[in-house]
C-alpha positions in Angstrom: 121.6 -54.0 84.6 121.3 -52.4 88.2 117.3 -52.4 87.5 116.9 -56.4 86.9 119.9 -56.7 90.0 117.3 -54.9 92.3 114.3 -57.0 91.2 116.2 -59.9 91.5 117.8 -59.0 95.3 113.9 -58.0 96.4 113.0 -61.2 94.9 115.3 -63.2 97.4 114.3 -61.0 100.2 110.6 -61.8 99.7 111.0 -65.3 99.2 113.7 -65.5 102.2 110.6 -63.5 104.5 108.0 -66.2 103.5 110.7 -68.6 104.6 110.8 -67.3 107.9 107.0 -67.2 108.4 106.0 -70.3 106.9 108.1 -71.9 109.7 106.4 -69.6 112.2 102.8 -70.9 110.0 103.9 -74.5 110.5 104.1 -74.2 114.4 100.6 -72.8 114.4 98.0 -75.2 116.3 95.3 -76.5 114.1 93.1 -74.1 115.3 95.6 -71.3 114.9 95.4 -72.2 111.5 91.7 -73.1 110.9 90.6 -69.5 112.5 92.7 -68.0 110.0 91.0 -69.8 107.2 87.8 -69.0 108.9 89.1 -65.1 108.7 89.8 -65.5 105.1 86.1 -67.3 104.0 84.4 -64.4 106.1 86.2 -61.5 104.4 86.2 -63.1 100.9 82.0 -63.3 101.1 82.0 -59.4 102.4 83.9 -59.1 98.9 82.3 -61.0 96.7 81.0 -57.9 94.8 84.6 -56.5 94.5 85.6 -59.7 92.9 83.1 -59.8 90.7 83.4 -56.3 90.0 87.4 -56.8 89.2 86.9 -60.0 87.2 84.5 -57.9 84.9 87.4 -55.8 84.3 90.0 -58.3 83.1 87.1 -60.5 81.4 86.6 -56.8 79.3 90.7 -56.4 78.6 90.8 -59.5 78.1 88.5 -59.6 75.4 89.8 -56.5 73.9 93.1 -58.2 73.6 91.7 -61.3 71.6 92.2 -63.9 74.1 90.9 -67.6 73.2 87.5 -69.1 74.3 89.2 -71.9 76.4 90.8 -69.0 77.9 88.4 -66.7 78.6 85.9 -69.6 80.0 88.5 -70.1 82.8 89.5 -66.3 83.6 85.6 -65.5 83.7 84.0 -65.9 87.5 80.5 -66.2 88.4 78.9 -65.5 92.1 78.2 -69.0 91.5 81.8 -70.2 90.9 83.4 -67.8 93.4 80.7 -69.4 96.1 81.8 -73.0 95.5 85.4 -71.6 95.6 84.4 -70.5 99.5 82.4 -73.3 100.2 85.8 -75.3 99.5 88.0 -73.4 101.3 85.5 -74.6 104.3 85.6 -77.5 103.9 89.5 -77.3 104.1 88.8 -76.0 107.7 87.1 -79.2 108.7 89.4 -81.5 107.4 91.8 -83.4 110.1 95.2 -81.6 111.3 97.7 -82.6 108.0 100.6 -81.6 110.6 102.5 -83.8 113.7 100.3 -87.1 112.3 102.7 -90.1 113.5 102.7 -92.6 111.1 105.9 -94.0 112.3 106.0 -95.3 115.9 108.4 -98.3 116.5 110.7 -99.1 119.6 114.1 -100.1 117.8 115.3 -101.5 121.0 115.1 -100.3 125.0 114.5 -96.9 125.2 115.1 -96.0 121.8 112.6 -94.9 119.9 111.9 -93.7 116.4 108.8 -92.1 115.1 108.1 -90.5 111.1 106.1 -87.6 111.6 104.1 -85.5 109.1 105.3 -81.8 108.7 105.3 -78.8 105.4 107.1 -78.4 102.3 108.1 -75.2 103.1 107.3 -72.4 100.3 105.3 -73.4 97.1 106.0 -71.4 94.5 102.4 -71.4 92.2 102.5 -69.9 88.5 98.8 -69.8 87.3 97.1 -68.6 84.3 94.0 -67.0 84.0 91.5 -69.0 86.6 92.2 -66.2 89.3 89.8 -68.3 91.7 93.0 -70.8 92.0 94.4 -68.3 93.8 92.0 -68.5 96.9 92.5 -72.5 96.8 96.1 -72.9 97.3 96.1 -70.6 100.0 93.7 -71.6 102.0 95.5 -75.3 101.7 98.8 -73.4 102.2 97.6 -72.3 105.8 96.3 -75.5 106.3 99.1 -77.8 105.4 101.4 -75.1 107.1 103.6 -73.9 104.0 104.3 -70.8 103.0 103.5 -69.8 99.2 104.3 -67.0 96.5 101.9 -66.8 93.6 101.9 -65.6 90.6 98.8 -65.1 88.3 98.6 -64.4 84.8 98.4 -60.8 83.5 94.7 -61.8 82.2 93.9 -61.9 85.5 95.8 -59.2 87.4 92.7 -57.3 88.8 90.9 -60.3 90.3 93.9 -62.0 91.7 94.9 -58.2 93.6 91.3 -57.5 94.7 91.5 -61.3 96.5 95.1 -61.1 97.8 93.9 -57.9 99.6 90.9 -59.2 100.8 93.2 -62.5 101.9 95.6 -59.8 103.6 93.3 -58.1 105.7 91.8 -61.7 106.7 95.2 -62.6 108.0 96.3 -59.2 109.7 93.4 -60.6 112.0 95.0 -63.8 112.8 98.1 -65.6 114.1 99.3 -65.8 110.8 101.9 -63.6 109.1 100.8 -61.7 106.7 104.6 -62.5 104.8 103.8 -66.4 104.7 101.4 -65.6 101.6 103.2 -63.0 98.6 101.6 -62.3 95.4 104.2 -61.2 92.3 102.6 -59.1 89.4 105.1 -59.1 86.9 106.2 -62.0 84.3 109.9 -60.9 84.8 109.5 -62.4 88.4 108.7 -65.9 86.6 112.2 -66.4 85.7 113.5 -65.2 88.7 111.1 -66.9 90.8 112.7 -70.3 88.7 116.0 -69.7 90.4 115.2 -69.7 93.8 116.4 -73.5 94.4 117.6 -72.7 98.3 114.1 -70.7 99.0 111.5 -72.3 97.5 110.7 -76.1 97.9 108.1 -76.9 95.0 106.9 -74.7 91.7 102.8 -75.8 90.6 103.0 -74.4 87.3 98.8 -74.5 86.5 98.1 -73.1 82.4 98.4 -74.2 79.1 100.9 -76.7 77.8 103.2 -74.7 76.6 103.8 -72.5 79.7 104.0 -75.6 81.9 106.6 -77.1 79.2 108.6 -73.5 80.0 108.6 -74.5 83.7 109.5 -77.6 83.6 112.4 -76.5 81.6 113.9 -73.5 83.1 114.3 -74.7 87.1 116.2 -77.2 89.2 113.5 -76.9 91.6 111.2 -80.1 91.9 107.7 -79.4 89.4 104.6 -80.7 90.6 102.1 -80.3 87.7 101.1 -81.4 83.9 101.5 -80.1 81.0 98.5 -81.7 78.7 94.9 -82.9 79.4 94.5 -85.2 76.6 91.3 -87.7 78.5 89.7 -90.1 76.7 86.4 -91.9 77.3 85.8 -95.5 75.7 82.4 -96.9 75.1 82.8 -100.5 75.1 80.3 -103.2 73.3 78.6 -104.2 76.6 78.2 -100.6 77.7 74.4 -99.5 78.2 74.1 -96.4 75.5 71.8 -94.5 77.8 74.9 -94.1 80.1 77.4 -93.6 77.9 75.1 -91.1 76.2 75.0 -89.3 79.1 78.4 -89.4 80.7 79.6 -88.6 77.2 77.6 -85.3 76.7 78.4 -84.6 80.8 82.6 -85.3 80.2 82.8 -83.3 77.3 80.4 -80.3 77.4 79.8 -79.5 81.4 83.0 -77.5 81.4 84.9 -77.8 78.0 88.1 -75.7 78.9 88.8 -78.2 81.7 92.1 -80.2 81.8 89.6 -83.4 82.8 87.3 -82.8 79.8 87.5 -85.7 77.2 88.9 -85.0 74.0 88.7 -88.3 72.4 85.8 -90.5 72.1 86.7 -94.6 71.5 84.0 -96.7 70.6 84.0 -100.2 69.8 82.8 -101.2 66.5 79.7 -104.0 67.7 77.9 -101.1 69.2 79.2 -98.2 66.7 76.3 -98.4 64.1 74.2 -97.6 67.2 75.3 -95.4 69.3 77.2 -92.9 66.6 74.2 -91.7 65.2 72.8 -91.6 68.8 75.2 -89.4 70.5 76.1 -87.2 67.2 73.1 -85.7 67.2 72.6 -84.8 70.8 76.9 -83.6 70.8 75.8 -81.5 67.7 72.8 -80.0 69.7 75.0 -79.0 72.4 77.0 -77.3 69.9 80.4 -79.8 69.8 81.9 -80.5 66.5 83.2 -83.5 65.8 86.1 -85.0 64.0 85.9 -88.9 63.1 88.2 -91.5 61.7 87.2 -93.3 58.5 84.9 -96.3 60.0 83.0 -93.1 61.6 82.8 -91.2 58.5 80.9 -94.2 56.8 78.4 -94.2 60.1 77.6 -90.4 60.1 78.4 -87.8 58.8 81.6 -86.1 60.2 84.7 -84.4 59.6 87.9 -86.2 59.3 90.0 -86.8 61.8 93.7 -86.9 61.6 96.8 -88.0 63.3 97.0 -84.7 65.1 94.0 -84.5 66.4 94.6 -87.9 68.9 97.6 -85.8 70.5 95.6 -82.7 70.5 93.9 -81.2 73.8 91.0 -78.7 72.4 89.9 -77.5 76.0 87.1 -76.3 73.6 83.6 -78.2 72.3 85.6 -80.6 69.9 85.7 -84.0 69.5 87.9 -86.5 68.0 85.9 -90.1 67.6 87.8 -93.1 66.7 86.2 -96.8 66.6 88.7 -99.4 68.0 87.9 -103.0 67.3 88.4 -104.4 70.6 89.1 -103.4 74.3 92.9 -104.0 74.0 92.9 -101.7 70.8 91.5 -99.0 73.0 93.5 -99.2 75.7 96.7 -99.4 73.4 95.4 -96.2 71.9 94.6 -94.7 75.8 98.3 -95.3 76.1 100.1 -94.1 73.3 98.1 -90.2 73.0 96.8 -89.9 76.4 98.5 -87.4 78.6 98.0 -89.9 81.7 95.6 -87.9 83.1 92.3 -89.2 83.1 90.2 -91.8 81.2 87.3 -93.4 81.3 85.5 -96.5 80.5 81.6 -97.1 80.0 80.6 -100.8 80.3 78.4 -103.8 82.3 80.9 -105.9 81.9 82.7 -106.2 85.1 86.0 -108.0 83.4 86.2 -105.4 80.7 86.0 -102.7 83.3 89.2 -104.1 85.4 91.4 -104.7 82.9 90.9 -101.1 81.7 91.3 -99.9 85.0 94.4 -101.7 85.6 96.4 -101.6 82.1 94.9 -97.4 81.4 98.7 -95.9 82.7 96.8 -92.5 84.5 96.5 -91.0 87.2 92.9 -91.4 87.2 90.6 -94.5 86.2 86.9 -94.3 85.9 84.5 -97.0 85.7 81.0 -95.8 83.8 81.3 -91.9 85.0 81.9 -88.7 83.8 86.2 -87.6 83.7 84.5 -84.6 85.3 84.8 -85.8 88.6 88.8 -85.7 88.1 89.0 -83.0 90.6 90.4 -82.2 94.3 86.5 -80.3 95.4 84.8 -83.1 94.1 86.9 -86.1 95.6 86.4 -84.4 99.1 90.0 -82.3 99.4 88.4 -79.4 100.0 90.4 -78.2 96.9 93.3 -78.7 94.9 96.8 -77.3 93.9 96.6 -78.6 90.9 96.4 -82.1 88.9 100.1 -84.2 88.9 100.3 -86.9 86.1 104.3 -88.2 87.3 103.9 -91.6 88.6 106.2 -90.8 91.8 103.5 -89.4 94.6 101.4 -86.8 94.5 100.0 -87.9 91.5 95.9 -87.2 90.2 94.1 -83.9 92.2 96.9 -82.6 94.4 94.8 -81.4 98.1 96.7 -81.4 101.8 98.5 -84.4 101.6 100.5 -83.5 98.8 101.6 -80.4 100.7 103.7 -82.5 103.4 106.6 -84.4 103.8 107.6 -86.0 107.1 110.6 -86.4 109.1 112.6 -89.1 111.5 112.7 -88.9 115.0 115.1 -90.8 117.2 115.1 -90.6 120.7 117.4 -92.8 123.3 119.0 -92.8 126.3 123.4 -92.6 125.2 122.5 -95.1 122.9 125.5 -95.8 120.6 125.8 -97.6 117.0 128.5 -99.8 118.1 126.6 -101.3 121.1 124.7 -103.0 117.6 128.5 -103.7 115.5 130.9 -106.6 116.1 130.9 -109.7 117.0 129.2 -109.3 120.4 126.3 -107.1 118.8 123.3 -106.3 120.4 120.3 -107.4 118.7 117.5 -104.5 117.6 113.9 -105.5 119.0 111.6 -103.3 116.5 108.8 -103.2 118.4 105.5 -101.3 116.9 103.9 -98.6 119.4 
């Protein structure tokens, strides 16, 4: 009892401390800020080897302990994969100041003036699950968007994420930022405690499997920014040209299998079916994807029967569920009862086809004859990401910078009262745009 008491008062102290400096962090000039990111890119290359060297480790343990493929496809971390990860954190350097951006300027009447003004969060709290290069993203946007941020990475990935965080540390000790504004928490009894921590922490980014971000979700009364499933469908339509749906279909399923913005259901309407099944079975079975059709596919090729599970189902793994739909509202009704509102695609030439799927698909993102794989904060110019939001209320889709601030009001007179504006004798506002 005293033992989980101490955990839980060192808990509050550390989240109270990165309180304290994220408001120092958020006072920072841009350039403040950007040198420490600059700090952090220059030490993380020095240490590539150590991270590579760590990630071996966990990747081993890992394996030893039986972990899945989908699993062990994210915690694994190539020089290549690590370099992309730093060439993103630069390009968060050169993106515009987040911070002190008016977007509010308005004379309410003489002398009185109100602006809305862009400023942090305050502390993220980030749960993560074995992609330990995660870790690096959210806080170099952290810095950036001036918040402070507590992490916590999954035990698959305890080496990696404690070789980084050091590296990250000794960046910082360099800078005008403090060290405290960035914590890193090892053990999953910290999870729950980390939950609690309504008057410290602002916003929890749950990032891992559907189950664990369910748990999140669940357990805290602080605001969730996240999703739980990745269930994205692509839909060949009976105008689409079957060299590019070959393509974008082989690219948005197989590129990176174990992502949330990999398709896991293939729609294909049944003009263009007899076709184009054949066609893209056997190049999905060269690249090694098995596939699971409905009972107009299993009359086309042969396949494995699909069944009502597997349109809810999110494989992260080379699987695929095909399903021929007999029109384009048939697809979209389908997009909208299983998807998980994350992304979906459409492949056709038929420009009235494409906007009504781009307008009636409920997602966060809508593609128009391209691969779901471009779902994703590096490749839509953020930099990076905190994670993917599918809620409807803003952030929603990749999460970069802007959906690390809020803003406040500013109002600024001269003894102005209300009741000079009440009665019968009011005085009129102006509301006059700066």
């Amino acid at each position: 009892m005293v033992s989980n008491s101490i955990k839980a008062s060192s808990l509050v102290e550390i989240a109270r401390k990165t309180r304290e400096a994220a408001r120092q962090l958020g006072a920072l000039s841009i350039d403040e800020r950007n040198s420490a990111i600059e700090a952090i890119v220059q030490t993380l290359e020095d240490g590539i080897s150590d991270i590579i060297r760590s990630n071996k480790a966990d990747c081993e343990i890992a394996k030893n302990r039986g972990i899945s493929k989908p699993l062990y496809n994210r915690l694994k971390l190539s020089e290549t994969k690590l370099r992309t990860t730093i060439q993103g954190v630069r390009n968060i350097k050169m993106m515009p100041d987040p911070l002190g951006v008016t977007q509010i300027h308005r004379e309410l009447d003489d002398g009185l003036i109100l602006k809305r003004k862009t400023c942090p969060l305050g502390v993220l709290g980030v749960i993560f699950e074995a992609r330990p290069e995660v870790l690096i993203q959210i806080i170099s946007l952290a810095i950036k968007s001036g918040n402070g941020v507590i992490l916590k990475g999954g035990i698959e990935a305890i080496k990696s994420c404690q070789t980084m965080f050091a590296l990250i540390q000794k960046a910082l000790l360099k800078t005008s930022v403090d060290h405290n504004s960035v914590k890193l928490l090892t053990t999953r009894e910290e999870i729950r405690e980390l939950l609690t921590l309504e008057n410290d922490v602002d916003l929890i980014i749950p990032r891992g499997s559907n189950d664990f971000v369910r748990y999140v979700q669940h357990n805290t009364n602080i605001p969730v920014l996240g999703h739980a499933d990745g269930i994205c469908h692509l839909y060949v339509d009976k105008q689409a040209d079957l060299n590019k749906a070959v393509a974008i279909t082989v690219d948005s399923k197989t590129q990176y299998p174990a992502a949330c913005n990999a398709i896991e259901t293939l729609l294909v309407h049944h003009d263009i079916a007899p076709q184009f099944l054949p066609k893209i079975a056997q190049v999905l079975k060269k690249n090694n994807v098995e596939l699971r059709g409905d009972k107009t596919c299993q009359k086309l090729i042969n396949i494995t029967p699909a069944t009502e599970e597997d349109w809810k189902t999110e494989y992260s793994d080379l699987i695929l569920s095909i399903k021929i739909e007999t029109s384009l509202e048939d697809a979209i009704a389908h997009i909208n009862t299983y998807g998980s509102k994350h992304t979906d695609a459409i492949i056709t030439e038929n420009k009235i086809s494409a906007a009504k799927f781009l307008n009636q698909v409920d997602a966060a993102g809508v593609f128009h004859n391209c691969s779901t794989r471009f779902s994703d904060g590096f490749r839509y110019g953020f930099g990076a990401e905190v994670g993917i939001s599918t809620q409807k209320i803003p952030p929603r889709g990749p999460v970069g910078l802007e959906g690390l601030i809020t803003y406040k009001y500013q109002v600024a007179g001269d003894a102005h009262i209300v009741a000079t504006y009440s009665g019968d004798n009011a005085k009129s506002f102006q509301y006059r745009d700066i």
